[in-house]
C-alpha positions as CSV (number, residue, x, y, z in Angstrom):
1,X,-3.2,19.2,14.0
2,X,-3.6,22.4,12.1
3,X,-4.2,21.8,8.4
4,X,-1.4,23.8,7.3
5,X,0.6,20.7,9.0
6,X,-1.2,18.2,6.5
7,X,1.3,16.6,4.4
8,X,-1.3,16.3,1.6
9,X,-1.7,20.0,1.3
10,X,2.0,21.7,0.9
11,X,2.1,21.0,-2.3
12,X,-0.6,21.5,-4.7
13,X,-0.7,22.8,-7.9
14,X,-3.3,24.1,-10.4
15,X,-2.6,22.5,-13.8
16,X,-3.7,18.8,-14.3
17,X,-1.0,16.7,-14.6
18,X,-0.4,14.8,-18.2
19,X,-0.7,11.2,-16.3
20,X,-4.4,12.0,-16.4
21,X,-5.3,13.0,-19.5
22,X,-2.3,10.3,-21.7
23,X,-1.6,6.9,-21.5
24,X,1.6,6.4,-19.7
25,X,3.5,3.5,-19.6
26,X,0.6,1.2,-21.4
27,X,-1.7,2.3,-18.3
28,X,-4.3,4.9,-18.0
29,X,-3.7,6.6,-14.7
30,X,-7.2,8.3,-13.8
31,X,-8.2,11.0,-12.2
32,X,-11.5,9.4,-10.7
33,X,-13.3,6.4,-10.9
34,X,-16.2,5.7,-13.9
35,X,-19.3,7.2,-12.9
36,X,-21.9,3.8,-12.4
37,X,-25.2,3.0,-10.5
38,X,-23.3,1.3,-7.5
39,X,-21.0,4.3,-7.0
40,X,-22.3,5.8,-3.3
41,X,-20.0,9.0,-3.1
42,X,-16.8,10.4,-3.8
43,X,-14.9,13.8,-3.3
44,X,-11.6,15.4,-2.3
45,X,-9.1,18.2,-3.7
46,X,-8.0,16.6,-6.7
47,X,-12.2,16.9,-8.3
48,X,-11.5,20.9,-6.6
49,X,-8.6,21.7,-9.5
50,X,-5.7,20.6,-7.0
51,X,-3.0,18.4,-7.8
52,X,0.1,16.8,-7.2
53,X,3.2,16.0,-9.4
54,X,7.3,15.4,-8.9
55,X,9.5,18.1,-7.3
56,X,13.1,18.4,-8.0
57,X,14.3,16.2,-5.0
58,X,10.5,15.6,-3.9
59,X,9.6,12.6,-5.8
60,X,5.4,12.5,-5.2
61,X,4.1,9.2,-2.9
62,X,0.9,8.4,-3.6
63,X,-0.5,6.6,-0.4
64,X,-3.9,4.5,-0.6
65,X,-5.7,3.2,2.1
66,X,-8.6,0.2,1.1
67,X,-11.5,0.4,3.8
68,X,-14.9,-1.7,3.9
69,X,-16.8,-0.7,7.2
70,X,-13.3,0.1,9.2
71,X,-14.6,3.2,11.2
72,X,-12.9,2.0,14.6
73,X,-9.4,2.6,13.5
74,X,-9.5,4.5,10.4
75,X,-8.9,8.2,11.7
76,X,-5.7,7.1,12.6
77,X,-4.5,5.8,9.9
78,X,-6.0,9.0,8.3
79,X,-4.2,11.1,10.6
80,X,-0.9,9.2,10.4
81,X,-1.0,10.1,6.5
82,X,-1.7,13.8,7.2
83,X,0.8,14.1,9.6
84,X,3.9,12.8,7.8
85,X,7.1,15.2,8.2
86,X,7.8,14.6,4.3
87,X,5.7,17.4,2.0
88,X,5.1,15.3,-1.5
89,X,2.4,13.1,-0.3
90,X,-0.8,12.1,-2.6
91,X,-3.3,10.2,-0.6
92,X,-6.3,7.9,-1.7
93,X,-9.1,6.7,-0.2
94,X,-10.8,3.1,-1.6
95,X,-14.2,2.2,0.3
96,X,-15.2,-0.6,-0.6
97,X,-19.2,0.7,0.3
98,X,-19.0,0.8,4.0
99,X,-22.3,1.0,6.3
100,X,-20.9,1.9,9.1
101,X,-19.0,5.2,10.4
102,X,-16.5,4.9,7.5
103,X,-17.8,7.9,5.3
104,X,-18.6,10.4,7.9
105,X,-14.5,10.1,8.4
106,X,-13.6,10.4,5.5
107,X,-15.1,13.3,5.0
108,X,-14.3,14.8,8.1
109,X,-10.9,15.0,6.2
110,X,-11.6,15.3,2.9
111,X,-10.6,18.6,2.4
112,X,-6.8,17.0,3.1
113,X,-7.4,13.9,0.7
114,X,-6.7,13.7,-3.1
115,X,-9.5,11.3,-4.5
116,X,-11.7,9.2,-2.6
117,X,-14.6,7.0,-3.8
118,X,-17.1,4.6,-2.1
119,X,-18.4,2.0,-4.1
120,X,-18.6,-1.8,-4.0
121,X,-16.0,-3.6,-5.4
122,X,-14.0,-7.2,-5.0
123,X,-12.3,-7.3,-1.6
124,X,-9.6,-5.9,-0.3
125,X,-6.8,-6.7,-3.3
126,X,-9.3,-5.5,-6.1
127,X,-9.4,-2.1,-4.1
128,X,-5.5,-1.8,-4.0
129,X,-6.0,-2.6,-7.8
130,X,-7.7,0.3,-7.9
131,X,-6.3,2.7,-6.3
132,X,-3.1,2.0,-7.8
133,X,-5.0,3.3,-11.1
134,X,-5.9,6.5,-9.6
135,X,-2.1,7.0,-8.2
136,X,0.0,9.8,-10.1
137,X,2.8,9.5,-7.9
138,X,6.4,8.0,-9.3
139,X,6.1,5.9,-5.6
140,X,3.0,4.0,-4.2
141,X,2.5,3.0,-0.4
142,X,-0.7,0.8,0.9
143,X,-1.5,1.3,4.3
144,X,-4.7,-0.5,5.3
145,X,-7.5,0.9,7.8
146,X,-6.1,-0.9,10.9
147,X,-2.6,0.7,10.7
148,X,-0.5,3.2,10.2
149,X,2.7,5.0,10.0
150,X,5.3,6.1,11.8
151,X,5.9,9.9,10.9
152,X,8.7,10.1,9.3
153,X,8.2,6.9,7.0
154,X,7.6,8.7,4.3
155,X,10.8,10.8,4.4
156,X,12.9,7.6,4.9
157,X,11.0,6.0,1.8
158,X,11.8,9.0,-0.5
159,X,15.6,9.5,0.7
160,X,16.4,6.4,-0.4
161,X,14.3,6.9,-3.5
162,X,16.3,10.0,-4.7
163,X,19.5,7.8,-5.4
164,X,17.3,5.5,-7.8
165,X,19.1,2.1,-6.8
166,X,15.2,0.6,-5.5
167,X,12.0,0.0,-6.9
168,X,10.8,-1.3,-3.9
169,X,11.6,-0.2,-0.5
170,X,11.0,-2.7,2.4
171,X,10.6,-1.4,6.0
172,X,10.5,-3.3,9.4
173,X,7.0,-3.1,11.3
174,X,5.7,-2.9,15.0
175,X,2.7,-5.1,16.1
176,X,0.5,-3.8,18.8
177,X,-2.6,-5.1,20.5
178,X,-5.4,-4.5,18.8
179,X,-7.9,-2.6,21.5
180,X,-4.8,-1.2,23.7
181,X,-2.2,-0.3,21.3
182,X,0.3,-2.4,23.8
183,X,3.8,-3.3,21.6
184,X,3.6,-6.9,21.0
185,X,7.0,-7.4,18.6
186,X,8.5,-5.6,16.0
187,X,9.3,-7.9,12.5
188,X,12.2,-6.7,10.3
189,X,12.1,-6.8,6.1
190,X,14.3,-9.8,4.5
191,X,13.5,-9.9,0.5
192,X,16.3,-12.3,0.2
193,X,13.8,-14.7,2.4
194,X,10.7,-14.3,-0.1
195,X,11.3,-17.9,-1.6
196,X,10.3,-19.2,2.0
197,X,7.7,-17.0,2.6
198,X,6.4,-13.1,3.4
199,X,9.2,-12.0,4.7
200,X,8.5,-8.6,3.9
201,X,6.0,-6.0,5.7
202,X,3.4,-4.8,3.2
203,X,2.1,-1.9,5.4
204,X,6.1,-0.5,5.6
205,X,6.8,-0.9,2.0
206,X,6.9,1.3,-0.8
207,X,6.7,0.4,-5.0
208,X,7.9,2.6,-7.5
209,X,5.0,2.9,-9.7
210,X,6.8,1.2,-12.8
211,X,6.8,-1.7,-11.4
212,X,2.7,-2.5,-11.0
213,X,2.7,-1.8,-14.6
214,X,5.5,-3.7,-16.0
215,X,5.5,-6.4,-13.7
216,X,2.6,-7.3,-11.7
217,X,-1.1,-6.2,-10.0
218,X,-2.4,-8.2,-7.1
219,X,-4.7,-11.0,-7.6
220,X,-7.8,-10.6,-6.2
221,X,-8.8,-14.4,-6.3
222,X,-6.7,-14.8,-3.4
223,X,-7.6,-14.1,-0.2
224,X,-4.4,-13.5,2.0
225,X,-1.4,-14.0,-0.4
226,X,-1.7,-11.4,-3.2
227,X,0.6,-9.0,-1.8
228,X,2.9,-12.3,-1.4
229,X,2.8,-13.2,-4.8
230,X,3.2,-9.8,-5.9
231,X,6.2,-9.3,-4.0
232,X,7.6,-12.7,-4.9
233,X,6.7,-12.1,-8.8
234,X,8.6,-8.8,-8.4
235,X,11.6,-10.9,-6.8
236,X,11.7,-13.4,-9.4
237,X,11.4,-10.6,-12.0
238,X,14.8,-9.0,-10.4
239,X,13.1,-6.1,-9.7
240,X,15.6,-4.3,-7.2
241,X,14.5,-4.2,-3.5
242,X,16.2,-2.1,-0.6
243,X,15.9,-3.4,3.2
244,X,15.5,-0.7,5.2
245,X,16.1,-0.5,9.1
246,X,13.6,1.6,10.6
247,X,10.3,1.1,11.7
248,X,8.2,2.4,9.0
249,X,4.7,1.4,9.9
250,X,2.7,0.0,13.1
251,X,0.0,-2.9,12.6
252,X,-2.8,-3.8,15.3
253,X,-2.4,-7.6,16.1
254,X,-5.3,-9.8,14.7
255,X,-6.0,-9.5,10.7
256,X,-6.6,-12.2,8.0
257,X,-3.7,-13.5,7.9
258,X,-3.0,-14.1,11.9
259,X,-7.0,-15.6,11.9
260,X,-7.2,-17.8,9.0
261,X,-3.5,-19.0,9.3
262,X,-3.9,-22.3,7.7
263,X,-5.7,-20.7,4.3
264,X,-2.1,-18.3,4.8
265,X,-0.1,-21.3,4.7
266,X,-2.4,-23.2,1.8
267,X,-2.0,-20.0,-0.6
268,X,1.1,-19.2,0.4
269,X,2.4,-22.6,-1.1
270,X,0.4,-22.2,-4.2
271,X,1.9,-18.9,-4.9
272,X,5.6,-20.4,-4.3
273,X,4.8,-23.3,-7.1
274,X,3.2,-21.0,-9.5
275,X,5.7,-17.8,-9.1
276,X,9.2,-20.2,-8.3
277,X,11.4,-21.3,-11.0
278,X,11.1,-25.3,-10.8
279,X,14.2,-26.3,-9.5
280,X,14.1,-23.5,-6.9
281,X,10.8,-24.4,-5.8
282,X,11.9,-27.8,-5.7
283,X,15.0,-26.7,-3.5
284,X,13.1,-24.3,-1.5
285,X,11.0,-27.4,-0.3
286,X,13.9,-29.6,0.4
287,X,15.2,-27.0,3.0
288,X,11.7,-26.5,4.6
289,X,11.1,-30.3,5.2
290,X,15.3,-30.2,6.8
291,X,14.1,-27.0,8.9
292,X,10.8,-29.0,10.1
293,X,12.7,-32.2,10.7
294,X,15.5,-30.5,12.7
């Protein structure tokens, strides 16, 4: 792949955009992360002079991947950023203070990313966190270092973007074997399901940026359920989500939430009673214990 193909680099411009230098929207939006004692390394085009902003009819994506000693797959995912068909892309790169092959990738391609920093932080959630505050674009994707996405997710994401009926946009995802890449089963988006569960795909979705600041960040003292509660918060808050019928991303069987399936199903139901209105959590209940009995 020639870099002149790179998604991240069609187009870049030279004047710093306000989001970094303003408060917008009650949030600071930073160009780069605090300098500190723990901070390993960081780089890419953005520190350079080169940045992104919104095109007429090219609404920017910022696209952030979180990392912590994920060498085996993460040039993929890399390169299934880079290689979107869609030109507006910002990408970010969180690691979390990898000791293994993480960083020589990274900079393999750093002259294609934006921003990205190595540095210790929380876990996974806290990383999104954070990379969410470095994001200028108007939409935000998080694709993790054991996937990534199809090429023209990004294109899909932003057509149905341009109409402005969505602030989230929900995608179906393909499951493959984890060593072989074998498809294993392809899950579809249902937001109208989130009271039962995650019935969306939080590799093949896409949030406006509005909406982590008006309505919710992920909490980072769960350990598999913040991107449910999120998603449920936002669906309680009637933020407006669009289904979309494609396959927007690809996920290697075998993460957190497939291992520790019990601690999926214990925070899960924690995040229903905290997030649910009563009586719907109440009623949501009722029809599980039908479901189980039939």
């Amino acid at each position: 792949m020639s870099c002149v193909n790179h998604s991240t680099l069609r187009r870049i411009v030279p004047e710093m955009p306000d989001c970094f230098v303003r408060q917008e929207g009650g949030r600071a939006v930073c160009m780069k992360t605090p300098n500190s004692v723990g901070k390993i390394a960081e780089g890419g085009i953005r520190l350079q002079g080169k940045y992104k902003v919104d095109a007429e009819g090219q609404p920017l994506v910022s696209v952030i991947t979180a990392v912590y000693n994920g060498a085996e797959f993460l040039e993929d995912t890399i390169n299934s950023v880079l290689g979107q068909k869609y030109s507006n892309v910002e990408y970010i790169v969180i690691d979390g203070g990898s000791t293994d092959a993480t960083l020589s990738i990274i900079r393999k391609y750093e002259h294609a990313i934006d921003y990205w920093v190595s540095e210790p932080d929380g876990g996974v959630y806290a990383a999104m966190n954070k990379g969410i505050s470095l994001a200028s674009g108007s939409w935000i994707g998080l694709i993790n270092s054991d996937d990534r996405y199809t090429k023209d997710a990004i294109e899909i994401v932003a057509g149905v973007a341009k109409d402005g009926a969505a602030d989230i946009v929900c995608g179906d995802l393909d499951i493959v074997s984890r060593q072989e890449g074998a498809f294993i089963a392809r899950r579809s988006a249902n937001y109208l399901k989130l009271p039962f569960g995650m019935y969306v795909n939080h590799p093949a979705s896409f949030v406006r940026s509005a909406v982590y600041r008006s309505v919710a960040s992920y909490d980072s003292s769960l350990r598999i359920a913040a991107d449910y509660k999120f998603f449920l918060t936002a669906f309680v808050s009637k933020v407006r989500f669009c289904n979309v019928s494609a396959c927007l991303a690809v996920m290697r069987d075998g993460g957190l939430s497939i291992k520790h399936e019990q601690l999926t199903k214990q925070e899960e139901r924690s995040v229903r009673k905290e997030v649910l209105p009563y009586a719907l959590y109440l009623l949501v209940v009722l029809i599980k214990k039908i479901r189980r009995r039939g």
